[in-house]
N, C-alpha and C positions, 0 to 999 in steps of 0.2 A: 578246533574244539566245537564252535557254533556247526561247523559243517556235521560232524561227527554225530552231534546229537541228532541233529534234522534229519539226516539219513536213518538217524533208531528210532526215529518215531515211524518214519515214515513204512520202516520193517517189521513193527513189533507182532505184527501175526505172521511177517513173512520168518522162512526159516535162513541164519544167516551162516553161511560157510567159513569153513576157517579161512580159506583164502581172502573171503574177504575181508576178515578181521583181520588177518596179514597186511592185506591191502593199507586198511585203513592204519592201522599199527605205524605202517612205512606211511602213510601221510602224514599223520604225526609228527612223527621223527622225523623228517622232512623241513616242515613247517618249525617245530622247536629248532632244529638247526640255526631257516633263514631268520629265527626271532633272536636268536644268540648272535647270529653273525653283525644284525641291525643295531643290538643292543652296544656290540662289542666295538661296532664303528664308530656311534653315539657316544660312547664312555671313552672313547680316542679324541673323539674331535672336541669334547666336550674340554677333558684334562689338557690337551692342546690350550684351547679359548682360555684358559684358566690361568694357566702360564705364563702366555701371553699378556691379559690384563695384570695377573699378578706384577709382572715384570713392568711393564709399565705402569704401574700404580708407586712400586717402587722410584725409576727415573721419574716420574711428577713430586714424589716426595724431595726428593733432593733435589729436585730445580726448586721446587718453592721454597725451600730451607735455604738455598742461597739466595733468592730474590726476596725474601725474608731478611735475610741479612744486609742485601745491598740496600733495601729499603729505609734499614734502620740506619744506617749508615748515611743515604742521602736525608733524613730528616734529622741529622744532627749536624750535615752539613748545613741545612736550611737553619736551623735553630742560630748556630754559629754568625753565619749571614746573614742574618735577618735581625741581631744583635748589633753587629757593627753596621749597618745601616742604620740601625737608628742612633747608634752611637754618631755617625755622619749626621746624621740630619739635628742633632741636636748642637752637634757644632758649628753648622750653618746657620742656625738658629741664635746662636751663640754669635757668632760672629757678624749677621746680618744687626742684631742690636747693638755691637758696637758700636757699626758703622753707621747706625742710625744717631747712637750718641755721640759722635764726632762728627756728624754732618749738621745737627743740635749745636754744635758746639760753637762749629765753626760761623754758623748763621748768625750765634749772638755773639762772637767778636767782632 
């Protein structure tokens, strides 16, 4: 199109032929072709890339949905354990003063 015009400036006192408005016509049409053809590969490859992320955005959904889950799962495991550890150590604690008062005990018989 930029061509098209430069050429009618550059003719405006010349006289122009129909052939070469033919000419140009078939350039045109030419040129819109390889713009269609450009367009038509870009809107392929484009819907392609699309697909593909799409797809893939799906499988990251449901990996995170299960490691979401396994998550939850190992933090009630931790909760669990980490319960009865201290449930342990209170018993030692427990138990360590027993034997504190029977070592007490035994010191004053």
């Amino acid at each position: 199109y930029i061509m098209f015009r430069s050429r009618l400036r550059q003719r405006t006192e010349e006289v122009v032929t129909e052939e070469e408005v033919e000419d140009l016509k078939q350039e045109i049409s030419k040129l819109q072709k390889q713009l269609h053809q450009i367009v038509d590969q870009e809107i392929a490859s484009n819907n392609e890339a699309c697909g593909l992320a799409t797809n893939g955005i799906v499988h990251l959904n449901i990996e995170m949905e299960g490691l979401t889950e396994e998550r939850g799962r190992l933090l009630e495991e931790l909760n669990r354990e980490t319960e009865a550890l201290e449930a342990l150590e209170r018993q030692c604690e427990e138990e360590l003063d027993t034997k504190r008062k029977c070592q007490e005990d035994i010191v004053r018989l």
